[in-house]
HTML snippet that shows the backbone in 3Dmol.js (N, CA, C, O; Angstrom):
<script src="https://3Dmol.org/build/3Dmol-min.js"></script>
<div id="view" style="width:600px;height:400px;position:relative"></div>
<script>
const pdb = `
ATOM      1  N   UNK A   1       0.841  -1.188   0.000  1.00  0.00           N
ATOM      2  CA  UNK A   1       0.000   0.000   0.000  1.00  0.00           C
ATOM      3  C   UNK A   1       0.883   1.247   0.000  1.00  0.00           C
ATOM      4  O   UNK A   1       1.910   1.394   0.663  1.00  0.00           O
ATOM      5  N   UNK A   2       0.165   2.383  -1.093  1.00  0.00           N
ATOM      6  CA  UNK A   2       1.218   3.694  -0.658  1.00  0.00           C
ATOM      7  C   UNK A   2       0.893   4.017   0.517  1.00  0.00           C
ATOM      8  O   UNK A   2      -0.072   3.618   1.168  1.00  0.00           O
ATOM      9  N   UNK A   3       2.067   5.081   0.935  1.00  0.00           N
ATOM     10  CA  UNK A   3       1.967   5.436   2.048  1.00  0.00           C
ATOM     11  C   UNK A   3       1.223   7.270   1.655  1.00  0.00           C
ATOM     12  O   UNK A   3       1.812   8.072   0.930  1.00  0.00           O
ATOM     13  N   UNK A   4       0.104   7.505   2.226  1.00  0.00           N
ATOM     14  CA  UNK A   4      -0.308   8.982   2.222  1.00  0.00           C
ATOM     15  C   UNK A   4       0.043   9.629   3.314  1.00  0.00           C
ATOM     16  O   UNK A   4       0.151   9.032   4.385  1.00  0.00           O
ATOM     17  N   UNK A   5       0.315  11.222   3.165  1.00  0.00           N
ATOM     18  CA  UNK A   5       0.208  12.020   3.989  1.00  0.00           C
ATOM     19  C   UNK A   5      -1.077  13.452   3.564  1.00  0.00           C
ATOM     20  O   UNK A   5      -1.179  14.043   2.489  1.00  0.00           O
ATOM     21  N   UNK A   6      -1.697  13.609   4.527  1.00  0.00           N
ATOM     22  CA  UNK A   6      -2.826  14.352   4.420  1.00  0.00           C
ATOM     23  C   UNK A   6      -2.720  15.795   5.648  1.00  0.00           C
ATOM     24  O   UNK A   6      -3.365  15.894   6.692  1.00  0.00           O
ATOM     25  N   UNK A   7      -1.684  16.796   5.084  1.00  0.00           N
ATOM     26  CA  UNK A   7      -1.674  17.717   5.749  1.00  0.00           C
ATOM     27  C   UNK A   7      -3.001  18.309   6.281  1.00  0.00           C
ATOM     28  O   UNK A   7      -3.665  18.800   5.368  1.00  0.00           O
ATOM     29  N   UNK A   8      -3.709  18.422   7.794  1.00  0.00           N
ATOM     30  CA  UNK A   8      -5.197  18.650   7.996  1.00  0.00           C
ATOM     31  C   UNK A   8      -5.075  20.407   8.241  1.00  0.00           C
ATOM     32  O   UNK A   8      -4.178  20.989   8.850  1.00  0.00           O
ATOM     33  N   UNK A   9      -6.059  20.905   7.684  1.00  0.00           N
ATOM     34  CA  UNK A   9      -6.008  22.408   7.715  1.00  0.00           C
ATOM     35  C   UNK A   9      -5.646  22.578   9.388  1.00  0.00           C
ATOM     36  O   UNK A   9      -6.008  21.731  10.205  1.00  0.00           O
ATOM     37  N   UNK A  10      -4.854  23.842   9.773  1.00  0.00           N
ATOM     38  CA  UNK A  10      -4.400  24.267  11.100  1.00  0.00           C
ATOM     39  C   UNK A  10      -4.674  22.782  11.875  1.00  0.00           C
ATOM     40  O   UNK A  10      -5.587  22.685  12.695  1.00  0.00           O
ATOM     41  N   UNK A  11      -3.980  21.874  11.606  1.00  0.00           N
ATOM     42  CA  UNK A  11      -4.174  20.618  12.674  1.00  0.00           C
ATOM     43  C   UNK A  11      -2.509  19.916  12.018  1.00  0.00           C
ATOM     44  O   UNK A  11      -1.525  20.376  11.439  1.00  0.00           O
ATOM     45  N   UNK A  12      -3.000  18.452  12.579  1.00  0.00           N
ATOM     46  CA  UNK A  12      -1.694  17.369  12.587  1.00  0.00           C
ATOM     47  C   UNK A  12      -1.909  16.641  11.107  1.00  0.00           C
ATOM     48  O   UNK A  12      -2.936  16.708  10.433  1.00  0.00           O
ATOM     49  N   UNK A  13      -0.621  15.890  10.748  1.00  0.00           N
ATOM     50  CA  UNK A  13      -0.408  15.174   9.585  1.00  0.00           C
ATOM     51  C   UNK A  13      -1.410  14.044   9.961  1.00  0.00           C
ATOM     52  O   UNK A  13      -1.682  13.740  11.122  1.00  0.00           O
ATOM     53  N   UNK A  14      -1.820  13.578   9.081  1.00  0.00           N
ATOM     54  CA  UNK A  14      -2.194  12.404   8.745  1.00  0.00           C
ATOM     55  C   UNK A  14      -1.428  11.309   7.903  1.00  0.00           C
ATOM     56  O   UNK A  14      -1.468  11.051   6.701  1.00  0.00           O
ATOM     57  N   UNK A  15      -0.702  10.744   8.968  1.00  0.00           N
ATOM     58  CA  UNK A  15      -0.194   9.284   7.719  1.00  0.00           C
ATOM     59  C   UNK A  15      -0.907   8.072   7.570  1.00  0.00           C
ATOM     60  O   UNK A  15      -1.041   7.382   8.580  1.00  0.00           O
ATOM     61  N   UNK A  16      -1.389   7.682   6.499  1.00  0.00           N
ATOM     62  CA  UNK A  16      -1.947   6.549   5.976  1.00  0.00           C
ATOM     63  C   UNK A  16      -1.186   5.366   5.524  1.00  0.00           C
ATOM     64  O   UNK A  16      -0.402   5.399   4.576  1.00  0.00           O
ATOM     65  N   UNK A  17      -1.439   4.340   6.221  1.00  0.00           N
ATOM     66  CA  UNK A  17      -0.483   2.854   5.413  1.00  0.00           C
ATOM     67  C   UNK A  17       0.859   2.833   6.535  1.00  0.00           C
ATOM     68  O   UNK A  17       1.303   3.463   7.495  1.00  0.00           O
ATOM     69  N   UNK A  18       1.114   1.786   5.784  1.00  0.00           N
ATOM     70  CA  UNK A  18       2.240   0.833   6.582  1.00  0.00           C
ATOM     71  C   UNK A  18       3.894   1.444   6.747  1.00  0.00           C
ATOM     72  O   UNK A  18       4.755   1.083   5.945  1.00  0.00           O
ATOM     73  N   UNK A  19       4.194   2.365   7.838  1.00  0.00           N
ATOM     74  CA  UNK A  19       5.282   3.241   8.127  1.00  0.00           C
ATOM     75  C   UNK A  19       6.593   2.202   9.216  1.00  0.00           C
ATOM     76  O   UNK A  19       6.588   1.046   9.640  1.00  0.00           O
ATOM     77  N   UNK A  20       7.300   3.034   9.288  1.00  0.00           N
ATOM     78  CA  UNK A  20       8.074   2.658  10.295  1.00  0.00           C
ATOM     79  C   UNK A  20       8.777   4.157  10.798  1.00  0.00           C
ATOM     80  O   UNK A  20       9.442   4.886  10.062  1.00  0.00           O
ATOM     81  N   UNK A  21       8.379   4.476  12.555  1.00  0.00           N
ATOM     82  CA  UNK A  21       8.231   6.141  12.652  1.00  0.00           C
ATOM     83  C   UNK A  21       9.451   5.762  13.471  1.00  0.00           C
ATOM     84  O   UNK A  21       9.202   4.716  14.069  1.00  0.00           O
ATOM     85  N   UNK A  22      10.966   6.315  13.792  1.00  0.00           N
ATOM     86  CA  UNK A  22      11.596   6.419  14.417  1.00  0.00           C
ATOM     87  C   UNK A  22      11.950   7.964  14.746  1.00  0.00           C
ATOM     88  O   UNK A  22      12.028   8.774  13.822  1.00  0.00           O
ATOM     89  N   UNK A  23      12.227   8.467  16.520  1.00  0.00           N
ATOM     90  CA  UNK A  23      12.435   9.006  17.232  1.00  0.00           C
ATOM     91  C   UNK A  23      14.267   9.909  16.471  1.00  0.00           C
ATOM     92  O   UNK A  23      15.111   9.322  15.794  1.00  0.00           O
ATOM     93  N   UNK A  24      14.301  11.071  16.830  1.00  0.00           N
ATOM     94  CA  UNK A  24      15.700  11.700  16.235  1.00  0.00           C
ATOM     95  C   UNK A  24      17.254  10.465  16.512  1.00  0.00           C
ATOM     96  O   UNK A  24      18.131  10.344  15.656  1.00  0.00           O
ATOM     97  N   UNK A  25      17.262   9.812  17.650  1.00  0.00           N
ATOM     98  CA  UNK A  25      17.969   8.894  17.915  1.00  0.00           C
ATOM     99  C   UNK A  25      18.114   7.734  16.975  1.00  0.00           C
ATOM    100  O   UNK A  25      19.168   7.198  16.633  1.00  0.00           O
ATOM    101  N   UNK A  26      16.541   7.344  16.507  1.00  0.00           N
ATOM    102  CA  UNK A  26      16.768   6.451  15.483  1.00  0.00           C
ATOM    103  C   UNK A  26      15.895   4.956  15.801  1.00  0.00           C
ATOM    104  O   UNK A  26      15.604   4.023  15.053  1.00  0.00           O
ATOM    105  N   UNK A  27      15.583   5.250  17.549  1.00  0.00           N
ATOM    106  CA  UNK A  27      14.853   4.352  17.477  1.00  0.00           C
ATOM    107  C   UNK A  27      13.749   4.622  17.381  1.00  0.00           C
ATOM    108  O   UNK A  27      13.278   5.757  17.317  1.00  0.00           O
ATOM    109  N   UNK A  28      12.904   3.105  17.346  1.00  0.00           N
ATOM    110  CA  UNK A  28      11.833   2.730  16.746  1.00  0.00           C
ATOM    111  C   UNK A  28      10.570   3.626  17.637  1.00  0.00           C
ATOM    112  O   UNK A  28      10.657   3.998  18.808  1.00  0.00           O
ATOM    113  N   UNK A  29       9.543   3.809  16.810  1.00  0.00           N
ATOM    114  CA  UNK A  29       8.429   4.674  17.715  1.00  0.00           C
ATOM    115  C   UNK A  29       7.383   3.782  17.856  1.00  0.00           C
ATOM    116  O   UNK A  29       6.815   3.541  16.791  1.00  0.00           O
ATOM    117  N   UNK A  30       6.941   3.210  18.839  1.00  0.00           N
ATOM    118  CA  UNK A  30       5.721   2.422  18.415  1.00  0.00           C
ATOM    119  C   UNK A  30       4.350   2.868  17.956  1.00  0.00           C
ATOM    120  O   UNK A  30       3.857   3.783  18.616  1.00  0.00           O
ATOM    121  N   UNK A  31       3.894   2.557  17.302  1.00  0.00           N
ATOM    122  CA  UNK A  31       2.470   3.112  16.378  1.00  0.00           C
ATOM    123  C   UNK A  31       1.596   2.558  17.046  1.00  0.00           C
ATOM    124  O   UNK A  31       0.519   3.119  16.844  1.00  0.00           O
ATOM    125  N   UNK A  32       1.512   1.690  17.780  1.00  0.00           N
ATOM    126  CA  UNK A  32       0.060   0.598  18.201  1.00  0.00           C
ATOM    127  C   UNK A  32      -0.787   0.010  17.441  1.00  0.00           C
ATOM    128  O   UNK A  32      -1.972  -0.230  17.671  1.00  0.00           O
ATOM    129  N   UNK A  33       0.329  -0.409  15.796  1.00  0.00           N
ATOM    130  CA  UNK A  33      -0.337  -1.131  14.681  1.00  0.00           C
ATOM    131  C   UNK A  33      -1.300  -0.450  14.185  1.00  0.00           C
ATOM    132  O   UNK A  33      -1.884  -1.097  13.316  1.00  0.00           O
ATOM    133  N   UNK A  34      -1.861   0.905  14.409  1.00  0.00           N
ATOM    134  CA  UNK A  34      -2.677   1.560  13.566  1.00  0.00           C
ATOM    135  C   UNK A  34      -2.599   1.411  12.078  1.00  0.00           C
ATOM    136  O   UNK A  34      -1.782   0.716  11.473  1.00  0.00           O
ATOM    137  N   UNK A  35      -3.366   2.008  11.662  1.00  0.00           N
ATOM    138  CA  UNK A  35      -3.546   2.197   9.850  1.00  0.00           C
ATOM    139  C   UNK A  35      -2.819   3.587   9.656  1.00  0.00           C
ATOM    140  O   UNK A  35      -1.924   3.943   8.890  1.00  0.00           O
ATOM    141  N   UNK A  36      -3.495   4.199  10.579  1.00  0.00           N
ATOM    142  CA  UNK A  36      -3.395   5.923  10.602  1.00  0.00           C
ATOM    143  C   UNK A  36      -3.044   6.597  11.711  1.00  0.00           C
ATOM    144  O   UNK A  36      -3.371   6.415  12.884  1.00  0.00           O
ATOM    145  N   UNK A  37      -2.120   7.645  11.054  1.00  0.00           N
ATOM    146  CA  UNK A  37      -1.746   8.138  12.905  1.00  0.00           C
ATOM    147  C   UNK A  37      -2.056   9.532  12.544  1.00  0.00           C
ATOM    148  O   UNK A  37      -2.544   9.948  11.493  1.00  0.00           O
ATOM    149  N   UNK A  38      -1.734  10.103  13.466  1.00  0.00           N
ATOM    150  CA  UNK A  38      -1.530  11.744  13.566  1.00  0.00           C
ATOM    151  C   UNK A  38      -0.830  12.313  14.101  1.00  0.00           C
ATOM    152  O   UNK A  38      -1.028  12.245  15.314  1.00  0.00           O
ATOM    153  N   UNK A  39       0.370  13.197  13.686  1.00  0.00           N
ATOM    154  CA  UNK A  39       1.552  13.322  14.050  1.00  0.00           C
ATOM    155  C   UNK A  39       1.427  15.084  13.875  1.00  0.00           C
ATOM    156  O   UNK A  39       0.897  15.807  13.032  1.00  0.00           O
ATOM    157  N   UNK A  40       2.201  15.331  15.124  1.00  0.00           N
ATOM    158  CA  UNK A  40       1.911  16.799  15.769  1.00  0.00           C
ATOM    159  C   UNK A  40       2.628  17.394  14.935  1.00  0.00           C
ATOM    160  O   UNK A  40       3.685  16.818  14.678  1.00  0.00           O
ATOM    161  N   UNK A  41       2.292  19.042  14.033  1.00  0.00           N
ATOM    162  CA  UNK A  41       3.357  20.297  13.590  1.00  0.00           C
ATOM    163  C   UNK A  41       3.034  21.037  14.252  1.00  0.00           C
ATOM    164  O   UNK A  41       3.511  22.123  13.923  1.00  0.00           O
ATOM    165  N   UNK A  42       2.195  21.112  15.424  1.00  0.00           N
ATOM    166  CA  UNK A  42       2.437  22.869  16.000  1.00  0.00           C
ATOM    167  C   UNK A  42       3.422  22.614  17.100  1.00  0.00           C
ATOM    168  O   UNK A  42       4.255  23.518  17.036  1.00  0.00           O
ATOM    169  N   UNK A  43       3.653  21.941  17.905  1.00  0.00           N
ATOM    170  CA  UNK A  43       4.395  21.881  18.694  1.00  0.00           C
ATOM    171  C   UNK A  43       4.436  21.716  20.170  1.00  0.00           C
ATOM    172  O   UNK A  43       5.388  21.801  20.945  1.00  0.00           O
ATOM    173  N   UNK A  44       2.769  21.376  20.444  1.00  0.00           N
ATOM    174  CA  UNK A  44       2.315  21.627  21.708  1.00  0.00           C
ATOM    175  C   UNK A  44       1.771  20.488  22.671  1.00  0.00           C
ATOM    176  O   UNK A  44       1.397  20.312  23.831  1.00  0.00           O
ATOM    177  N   UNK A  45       1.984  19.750  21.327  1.00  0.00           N
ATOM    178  CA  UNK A  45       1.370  18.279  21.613  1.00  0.00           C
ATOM    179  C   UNK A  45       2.098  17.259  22.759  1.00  0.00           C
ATOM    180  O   UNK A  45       3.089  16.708  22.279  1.00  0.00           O
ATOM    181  N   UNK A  46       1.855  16.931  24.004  1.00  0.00           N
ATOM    182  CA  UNK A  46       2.427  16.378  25.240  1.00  0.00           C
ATOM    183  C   UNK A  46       2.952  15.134  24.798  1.00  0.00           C
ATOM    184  O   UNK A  46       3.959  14.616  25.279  1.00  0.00           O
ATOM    185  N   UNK A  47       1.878  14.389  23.364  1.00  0.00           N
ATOM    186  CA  UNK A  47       2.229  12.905  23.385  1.00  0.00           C
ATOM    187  C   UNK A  47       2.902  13.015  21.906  1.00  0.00           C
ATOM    188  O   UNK A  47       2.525  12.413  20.901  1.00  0.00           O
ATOM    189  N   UNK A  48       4.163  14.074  22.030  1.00  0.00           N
ATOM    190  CA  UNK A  48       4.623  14.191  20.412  1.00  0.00           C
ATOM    191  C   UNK A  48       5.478  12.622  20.188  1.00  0.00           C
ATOM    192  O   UNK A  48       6.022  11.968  21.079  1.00  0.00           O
ATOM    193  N   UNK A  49       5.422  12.399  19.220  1.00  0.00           N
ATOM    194  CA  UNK A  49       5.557  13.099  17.896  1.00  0.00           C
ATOM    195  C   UNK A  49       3.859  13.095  17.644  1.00  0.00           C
ATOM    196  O   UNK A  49       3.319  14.061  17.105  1.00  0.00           O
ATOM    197  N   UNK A  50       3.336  12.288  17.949  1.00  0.00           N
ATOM    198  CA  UNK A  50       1.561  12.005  18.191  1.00  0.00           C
ATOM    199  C   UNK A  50       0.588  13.312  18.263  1.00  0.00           C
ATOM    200  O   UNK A  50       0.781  14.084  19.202  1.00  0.00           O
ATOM    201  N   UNK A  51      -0.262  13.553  17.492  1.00  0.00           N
ATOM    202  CA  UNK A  51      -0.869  15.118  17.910  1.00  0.00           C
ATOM    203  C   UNK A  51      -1.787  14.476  19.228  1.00  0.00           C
ATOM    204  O   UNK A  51      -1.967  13.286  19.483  1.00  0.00           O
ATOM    205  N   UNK A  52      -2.313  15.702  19.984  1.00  0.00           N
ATOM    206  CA  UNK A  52      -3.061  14.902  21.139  1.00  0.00           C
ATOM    207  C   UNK A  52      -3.942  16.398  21.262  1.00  0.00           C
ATOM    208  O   UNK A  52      -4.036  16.970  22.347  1.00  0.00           O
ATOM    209  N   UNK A  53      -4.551  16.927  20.039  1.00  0.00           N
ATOM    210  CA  UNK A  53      -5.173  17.998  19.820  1.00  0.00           C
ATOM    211  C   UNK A  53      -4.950  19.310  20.789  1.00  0.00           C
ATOM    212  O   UNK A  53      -5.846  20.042  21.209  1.00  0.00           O
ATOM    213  N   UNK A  54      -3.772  19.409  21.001  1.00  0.00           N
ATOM    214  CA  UNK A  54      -3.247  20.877  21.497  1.00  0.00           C
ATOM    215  C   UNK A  54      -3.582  22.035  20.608  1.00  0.00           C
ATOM    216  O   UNK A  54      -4.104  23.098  20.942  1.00  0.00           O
ATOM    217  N   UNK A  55      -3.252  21.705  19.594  1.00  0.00           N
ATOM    218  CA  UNK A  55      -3.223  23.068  18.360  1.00  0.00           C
ATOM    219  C   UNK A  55      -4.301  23.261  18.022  1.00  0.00           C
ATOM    220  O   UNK A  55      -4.217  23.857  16.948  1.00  0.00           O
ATOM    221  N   UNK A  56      -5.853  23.046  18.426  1.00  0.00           N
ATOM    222  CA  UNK A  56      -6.806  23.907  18.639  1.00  0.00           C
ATOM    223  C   UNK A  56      -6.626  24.465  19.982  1.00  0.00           C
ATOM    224  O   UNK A  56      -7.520  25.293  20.157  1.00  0.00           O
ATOM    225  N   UNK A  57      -6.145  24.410  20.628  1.00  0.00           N
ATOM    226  CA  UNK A  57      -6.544  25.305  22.230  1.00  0.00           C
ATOM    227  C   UNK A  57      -5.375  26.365  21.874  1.00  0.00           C
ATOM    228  O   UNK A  57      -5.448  27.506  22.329  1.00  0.00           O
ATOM    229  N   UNK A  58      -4.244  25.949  21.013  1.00  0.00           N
ATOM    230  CA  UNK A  58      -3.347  26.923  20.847  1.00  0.00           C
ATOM    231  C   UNK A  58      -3.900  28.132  19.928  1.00  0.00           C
ATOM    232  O   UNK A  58      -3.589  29.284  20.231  1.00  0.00           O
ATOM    233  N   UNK A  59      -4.271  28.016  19.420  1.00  0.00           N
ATOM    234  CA  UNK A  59      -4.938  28.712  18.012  1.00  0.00           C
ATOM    235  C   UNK A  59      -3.862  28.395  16.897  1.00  0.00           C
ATOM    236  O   UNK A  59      -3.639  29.313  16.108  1.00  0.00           O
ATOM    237  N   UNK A  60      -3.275  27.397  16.759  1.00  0.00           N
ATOM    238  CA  UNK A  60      -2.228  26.916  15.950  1.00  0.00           C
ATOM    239  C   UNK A  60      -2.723  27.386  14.341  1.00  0.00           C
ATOM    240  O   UNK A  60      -3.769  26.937  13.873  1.00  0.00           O
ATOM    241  N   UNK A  61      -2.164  27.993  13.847  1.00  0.00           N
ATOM    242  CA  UNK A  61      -2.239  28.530  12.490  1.00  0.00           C
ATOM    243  C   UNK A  61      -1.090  27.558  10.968  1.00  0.00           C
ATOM    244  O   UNK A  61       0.090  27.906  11.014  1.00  0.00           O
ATOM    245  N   UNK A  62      -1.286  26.940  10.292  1.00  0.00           N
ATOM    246  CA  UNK A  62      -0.510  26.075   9.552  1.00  0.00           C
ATOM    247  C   UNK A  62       0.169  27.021   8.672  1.00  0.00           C
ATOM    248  O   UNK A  62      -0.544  27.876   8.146  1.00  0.00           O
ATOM    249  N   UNK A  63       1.619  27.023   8.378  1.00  0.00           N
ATOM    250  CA  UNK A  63       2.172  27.539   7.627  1.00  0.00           C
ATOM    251  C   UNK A  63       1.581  28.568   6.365  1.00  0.00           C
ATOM    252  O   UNK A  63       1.675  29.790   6.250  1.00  0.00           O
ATOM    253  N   UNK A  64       1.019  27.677   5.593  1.00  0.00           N
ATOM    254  CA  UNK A  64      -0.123  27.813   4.359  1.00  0.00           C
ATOM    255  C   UNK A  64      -1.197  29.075   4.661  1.00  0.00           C
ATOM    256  O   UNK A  64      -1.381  30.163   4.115  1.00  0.00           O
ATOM    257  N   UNK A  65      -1.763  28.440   5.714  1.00  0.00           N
ATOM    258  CA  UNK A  65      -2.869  29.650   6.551  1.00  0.00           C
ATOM    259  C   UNK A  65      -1.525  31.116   6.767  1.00  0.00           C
ATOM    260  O   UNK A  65      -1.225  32.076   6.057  1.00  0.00           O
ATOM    261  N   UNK A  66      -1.212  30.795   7.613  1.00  0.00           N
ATOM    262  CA  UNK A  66      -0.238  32.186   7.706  1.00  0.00           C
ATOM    263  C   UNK A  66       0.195  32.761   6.918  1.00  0.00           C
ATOM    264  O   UNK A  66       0.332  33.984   6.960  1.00  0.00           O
ATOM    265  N   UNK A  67       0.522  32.044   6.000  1.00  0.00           N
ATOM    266  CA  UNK A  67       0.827  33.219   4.394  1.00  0.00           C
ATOM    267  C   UNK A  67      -0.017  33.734   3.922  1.00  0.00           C
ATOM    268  O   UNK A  67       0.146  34.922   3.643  1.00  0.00           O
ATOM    269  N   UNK A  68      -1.196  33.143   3.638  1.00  0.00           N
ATOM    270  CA  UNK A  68      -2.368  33.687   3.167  1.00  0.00           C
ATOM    271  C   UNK A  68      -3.310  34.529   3.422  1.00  0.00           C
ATOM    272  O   UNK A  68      -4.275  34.959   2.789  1.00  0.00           O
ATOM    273  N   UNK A  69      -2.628  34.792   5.047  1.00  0.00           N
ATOM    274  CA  UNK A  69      -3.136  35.849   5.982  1.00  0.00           C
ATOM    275  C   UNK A  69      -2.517  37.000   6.329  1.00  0.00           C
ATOM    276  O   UNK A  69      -3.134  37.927   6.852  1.00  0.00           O
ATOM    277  N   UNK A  70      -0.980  37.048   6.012  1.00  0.00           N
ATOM    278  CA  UNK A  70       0.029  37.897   5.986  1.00  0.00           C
ATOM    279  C   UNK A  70      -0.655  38.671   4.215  1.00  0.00           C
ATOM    280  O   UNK A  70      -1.032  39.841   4.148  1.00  0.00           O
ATOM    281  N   UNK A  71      -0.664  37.841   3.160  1.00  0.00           N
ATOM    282  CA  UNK A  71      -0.323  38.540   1.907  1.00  0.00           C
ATOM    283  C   UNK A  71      -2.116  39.212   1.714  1.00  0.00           C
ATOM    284  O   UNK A  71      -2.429  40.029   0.848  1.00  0.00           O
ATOM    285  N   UNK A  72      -2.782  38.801   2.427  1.00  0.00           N
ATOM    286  CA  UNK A  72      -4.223  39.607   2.494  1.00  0.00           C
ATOM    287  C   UNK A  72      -4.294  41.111   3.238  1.00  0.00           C
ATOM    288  O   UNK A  72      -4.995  42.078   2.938  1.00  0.00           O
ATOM    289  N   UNK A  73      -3.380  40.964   4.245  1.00  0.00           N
ATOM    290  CA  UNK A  73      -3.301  42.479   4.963  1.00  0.00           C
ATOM    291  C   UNK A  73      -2.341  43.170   3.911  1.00  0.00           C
ATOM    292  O   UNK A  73      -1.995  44.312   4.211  1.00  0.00           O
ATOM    293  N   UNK A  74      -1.940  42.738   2.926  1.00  0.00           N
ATOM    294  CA  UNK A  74      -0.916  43.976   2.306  1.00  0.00           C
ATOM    295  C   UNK A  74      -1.717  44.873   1.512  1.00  0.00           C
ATOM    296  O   UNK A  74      -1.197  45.844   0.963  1.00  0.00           O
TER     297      UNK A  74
END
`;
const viewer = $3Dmol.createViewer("view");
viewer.addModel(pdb, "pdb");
viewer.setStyle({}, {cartoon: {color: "spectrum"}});
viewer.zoomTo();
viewer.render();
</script>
């Protein structure tokens, strides 16, 4: 199966299919055999690399969003 990623508007990645997630060290991350995970970009997330829906209480804004909100005030 490919593997997808599904950037979610101002939220966490979505990976789809059969991964292998290792930690900056290199070891192994356990997934809990999911299909699908969700993996934190704002940064706030307690159970990272895992989102654990912080970045709505943050008002977490996604890269994409922030540009598009910067080049509207000009």
């Amino acid at each position: 199966m490919t593997v997808k990623i599904i950037a979610r508007p101002n939220g966490p990645y979505l990976v789809e299919g059969e991964i292998e997630l290792q930690d900056p060290t290199g070891a192994r991350v356990h997934t809990g055999g999911r299909s699908t995970i969700a993996l934190c970009r704002c940064g706030g997330s307690t159970t990272k690399p895992f989102c654990d829906g912080t970045h709505s209480k943050l008002g977490f804004k996604a890269a994409e969003a922030a540009v598009a909100q910067a080049q509207a005030k000009k």
